[in-house]
C-alpha positions in Angstrom: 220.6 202.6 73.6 220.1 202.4 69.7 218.3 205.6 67.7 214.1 204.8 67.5 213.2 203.8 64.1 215.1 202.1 60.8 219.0 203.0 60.4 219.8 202.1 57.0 223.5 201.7 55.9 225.6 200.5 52.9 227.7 198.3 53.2 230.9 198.9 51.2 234.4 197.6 51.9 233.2 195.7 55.2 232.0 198.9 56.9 228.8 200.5 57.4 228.0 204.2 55.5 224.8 205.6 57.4 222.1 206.5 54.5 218.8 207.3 56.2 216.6 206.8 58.7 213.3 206.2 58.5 210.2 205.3 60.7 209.3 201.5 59.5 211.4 199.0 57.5 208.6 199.2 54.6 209.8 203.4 54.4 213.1 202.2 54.2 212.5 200.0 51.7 210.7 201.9 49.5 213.5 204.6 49.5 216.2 202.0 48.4 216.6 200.7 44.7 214.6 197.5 43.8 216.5 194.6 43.8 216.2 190.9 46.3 215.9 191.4 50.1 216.0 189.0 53.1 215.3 189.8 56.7 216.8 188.3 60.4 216.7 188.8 63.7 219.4 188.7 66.3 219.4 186.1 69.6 221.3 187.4 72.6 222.4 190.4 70.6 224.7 189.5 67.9 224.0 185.9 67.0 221.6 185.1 63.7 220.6 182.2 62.3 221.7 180.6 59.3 223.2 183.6 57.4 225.4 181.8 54.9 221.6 180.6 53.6 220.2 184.3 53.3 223.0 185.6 51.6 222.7 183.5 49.2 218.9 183.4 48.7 219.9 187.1 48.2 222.1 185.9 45.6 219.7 183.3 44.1 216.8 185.9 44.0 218.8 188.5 42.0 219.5 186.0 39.4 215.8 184.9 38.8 215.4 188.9 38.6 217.8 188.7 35.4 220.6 191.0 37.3 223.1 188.2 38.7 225.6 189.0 41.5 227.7 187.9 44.1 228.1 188.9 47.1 231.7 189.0 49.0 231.1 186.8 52.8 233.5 188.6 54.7 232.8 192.2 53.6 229.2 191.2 54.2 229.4 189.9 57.6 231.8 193.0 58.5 229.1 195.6 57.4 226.6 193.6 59.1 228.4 193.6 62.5 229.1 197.4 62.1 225.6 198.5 61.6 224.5 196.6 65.3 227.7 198.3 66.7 226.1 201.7 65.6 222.3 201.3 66.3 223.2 199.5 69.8 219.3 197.7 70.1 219.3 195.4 72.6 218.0 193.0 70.1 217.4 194.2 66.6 215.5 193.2 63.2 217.6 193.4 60.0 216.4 193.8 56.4 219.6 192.9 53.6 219.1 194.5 50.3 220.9 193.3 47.5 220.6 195.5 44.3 224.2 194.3 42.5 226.5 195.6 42.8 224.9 197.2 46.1 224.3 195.8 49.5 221.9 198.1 51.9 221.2 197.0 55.1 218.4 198.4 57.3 218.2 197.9 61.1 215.6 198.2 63.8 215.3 197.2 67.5 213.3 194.0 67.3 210.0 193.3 69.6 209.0 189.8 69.8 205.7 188.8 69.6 203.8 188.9 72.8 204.4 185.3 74.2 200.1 184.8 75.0 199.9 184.5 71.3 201.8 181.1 71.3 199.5 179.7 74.1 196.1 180.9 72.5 197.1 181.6 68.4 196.2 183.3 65.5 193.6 184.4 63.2 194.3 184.4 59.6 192.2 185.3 56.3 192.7 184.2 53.0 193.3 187.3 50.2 193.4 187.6 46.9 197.5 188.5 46.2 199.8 186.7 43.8 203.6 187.1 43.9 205.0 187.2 40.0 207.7 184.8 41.0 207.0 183.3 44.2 211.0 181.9 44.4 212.2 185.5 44.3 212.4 187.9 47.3 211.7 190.7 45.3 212.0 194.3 47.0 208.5 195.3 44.4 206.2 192.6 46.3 206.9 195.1 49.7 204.5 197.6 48.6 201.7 194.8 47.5 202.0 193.1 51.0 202.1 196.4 53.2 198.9 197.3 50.9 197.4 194.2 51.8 198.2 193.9 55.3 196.2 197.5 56.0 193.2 196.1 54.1 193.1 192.9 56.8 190.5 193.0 59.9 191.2 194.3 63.3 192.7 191.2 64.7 194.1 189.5 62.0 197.8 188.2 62.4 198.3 187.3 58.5 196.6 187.1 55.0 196.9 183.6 53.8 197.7 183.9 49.6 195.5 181.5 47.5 196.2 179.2 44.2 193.7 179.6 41.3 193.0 176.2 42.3 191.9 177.2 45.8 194.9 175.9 47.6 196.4 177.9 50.4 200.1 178.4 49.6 202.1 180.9 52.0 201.8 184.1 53.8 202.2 187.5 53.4 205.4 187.6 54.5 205.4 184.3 56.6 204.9 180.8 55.2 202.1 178.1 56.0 201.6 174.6 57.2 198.5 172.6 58.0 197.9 169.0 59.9 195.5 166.8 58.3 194.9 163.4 59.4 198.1 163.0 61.1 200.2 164.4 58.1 202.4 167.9 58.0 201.4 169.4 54.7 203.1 172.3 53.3 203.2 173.7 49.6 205.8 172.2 48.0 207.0 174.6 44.8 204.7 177.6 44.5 206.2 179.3 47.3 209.3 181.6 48.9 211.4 179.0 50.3 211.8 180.8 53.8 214.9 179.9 55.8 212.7 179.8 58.8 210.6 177.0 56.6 213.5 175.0 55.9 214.3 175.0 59.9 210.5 174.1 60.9 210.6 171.4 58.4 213.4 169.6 59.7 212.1 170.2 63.5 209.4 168.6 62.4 210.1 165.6 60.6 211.3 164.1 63.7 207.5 164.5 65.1 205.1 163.7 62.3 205.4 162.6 58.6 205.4 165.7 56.0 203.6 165.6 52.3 204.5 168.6 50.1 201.3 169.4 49.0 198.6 172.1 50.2 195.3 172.2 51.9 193.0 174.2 50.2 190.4 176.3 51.8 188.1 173.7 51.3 189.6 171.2 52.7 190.2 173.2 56.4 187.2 171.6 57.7 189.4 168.7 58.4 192.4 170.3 59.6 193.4 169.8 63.1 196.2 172.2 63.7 198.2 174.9 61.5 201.2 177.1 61.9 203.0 180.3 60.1 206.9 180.6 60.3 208.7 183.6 59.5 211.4 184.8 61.6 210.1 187.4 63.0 207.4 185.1 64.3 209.2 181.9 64.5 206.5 178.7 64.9 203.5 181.1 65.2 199.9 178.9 65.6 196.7 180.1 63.5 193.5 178.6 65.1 191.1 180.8 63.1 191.3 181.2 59.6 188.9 183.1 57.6 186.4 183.4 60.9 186.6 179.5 60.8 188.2 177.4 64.2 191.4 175.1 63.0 190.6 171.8 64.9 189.3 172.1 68.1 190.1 175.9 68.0 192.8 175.8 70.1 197.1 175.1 70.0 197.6 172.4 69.1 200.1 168.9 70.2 201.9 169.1 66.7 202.6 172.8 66.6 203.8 173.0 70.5 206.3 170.3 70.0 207.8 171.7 66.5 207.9 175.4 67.9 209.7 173.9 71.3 211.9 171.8 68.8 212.8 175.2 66.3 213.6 176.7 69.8 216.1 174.6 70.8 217.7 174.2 67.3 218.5 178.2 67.5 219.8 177.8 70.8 222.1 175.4 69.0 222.9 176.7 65.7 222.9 180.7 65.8 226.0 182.0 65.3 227.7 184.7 66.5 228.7 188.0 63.7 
């Protein structure tokens, strides 16, 4: 069985040098150098999902930062397998720093969400957070979302961020779709491009037509159904936002088909480190 907490190694020369551990991901972040960061889970122990994309959002972020750099595949994927050999976690949660020319990587066991929450959803609230380049995952915006996330109510799954112009465009660390009238809208250009996202989106262009464009908070009087994705949470439904019922209140038709369709498209794709 793997140590309790965050392990956090370096990766260097396709092995894993132990660095610290700490009680939460957000300690171990804080204690690493700022730079771009992306963060998987494992299925059946050592497989993850689209890994070649992360690696190079990693890359892609560091550049928007102003501090390009590459990172090498192999070495990465080596490191990566050899901190799972050392924590051992059944199934495990891992966070990828990239501060050039440094790779960190941070791993917990992971917990799934309980499985009642995809049968009755989520609540959500909107908040007043920006991200300073919403294409970058930027190490800083940690500390702004963990501050936010302890000022949300008792019961809330996720704090929705908000445009100047009202609309609703992501997550604080998840991203955000909405159904209205029989159209999958999503913002299109003012958000992180999640690799869960990307994955949902296709799913779900085989079950309803999608329009890259927001809902704004005034227009969720006519939304029928709405979903988060992150990869921690996968196709997560929200049926309250901002003490208002999505729809009918309840999970919708939409969002069970694209979260059984995202299901069997890991099954399929994830590969093995």
């Amino acid at each position: 069985m793997g140590d309790a907490g965050v392990t956090t190694f370096e990766a260097a020369a396709g092995a894993a040098r132990l660095l610290s551990r700490h009680q939460s991901l957000a300690e171990s972040s804080a204690a690493l150098p700022d730079g771009a960061y992306t963060t998987f889970r494992t299925y059946a122990g050592r497989r993850v999902l689209r890994l070649e994309a992360h690696l190079t959002r990693l890359e892609n972020s560091v550049a928007l930062q102003g501090r390009p750099g590459a990172i090498d595949r192999a070495s990465a994927r080596a490191a990566l397998a050899a901190a799972l050999d050392a924590t051992g976690h059944a199934e495990s949660r891992l966070r990828v720093t990239f501060a050039p020319p440094r790779l960190l990587v941070a791993v917990e066991a992971f917990v799934p969400l309980p499985a009642a929450l995809y049968e009755t959803g989520v609540e959500c609230v909107t908040v007043d957070v920006r991200r300073q380049n919403p294409h970058a995952k930027d190490t800083r915006f940690i500390v702004t979302a963990q501050g936010a996330y302890g000022r949300l109510p008792p019961g809330v799954e996720e704090g929705l961020l908000l445009a100047d112009d009202g609309a609703i465009l992501e997550g604080l660390s998840s991203n955000f779709f909405a159904v209205s009238d029989g159209v999958l809208r999503t913002e299109g250009e003012r958000v992180l491009f999640g690799i869960t996202r990307s994955l949902a989106l296709e799913v779900a262009g085989a079950v309803l037509p999608i329009e890259p464009r927001p809902v704004s908070r005034g227009d969720l009087p006519r939304v029928s159904e709405a979903f988060l994705t992150s990869v921690s949470r996968e196709v997560l439904p929200v049926v309250r936002i901002d003490a208002r019922p999505i729809g009918d209140g309840r999970v919708g038709p939409k969002t069970r088909a694209i979260n059984a369709g995202f299901k069997a498209h890991v099954a399929r794709e994830a590969e093995s480190l």
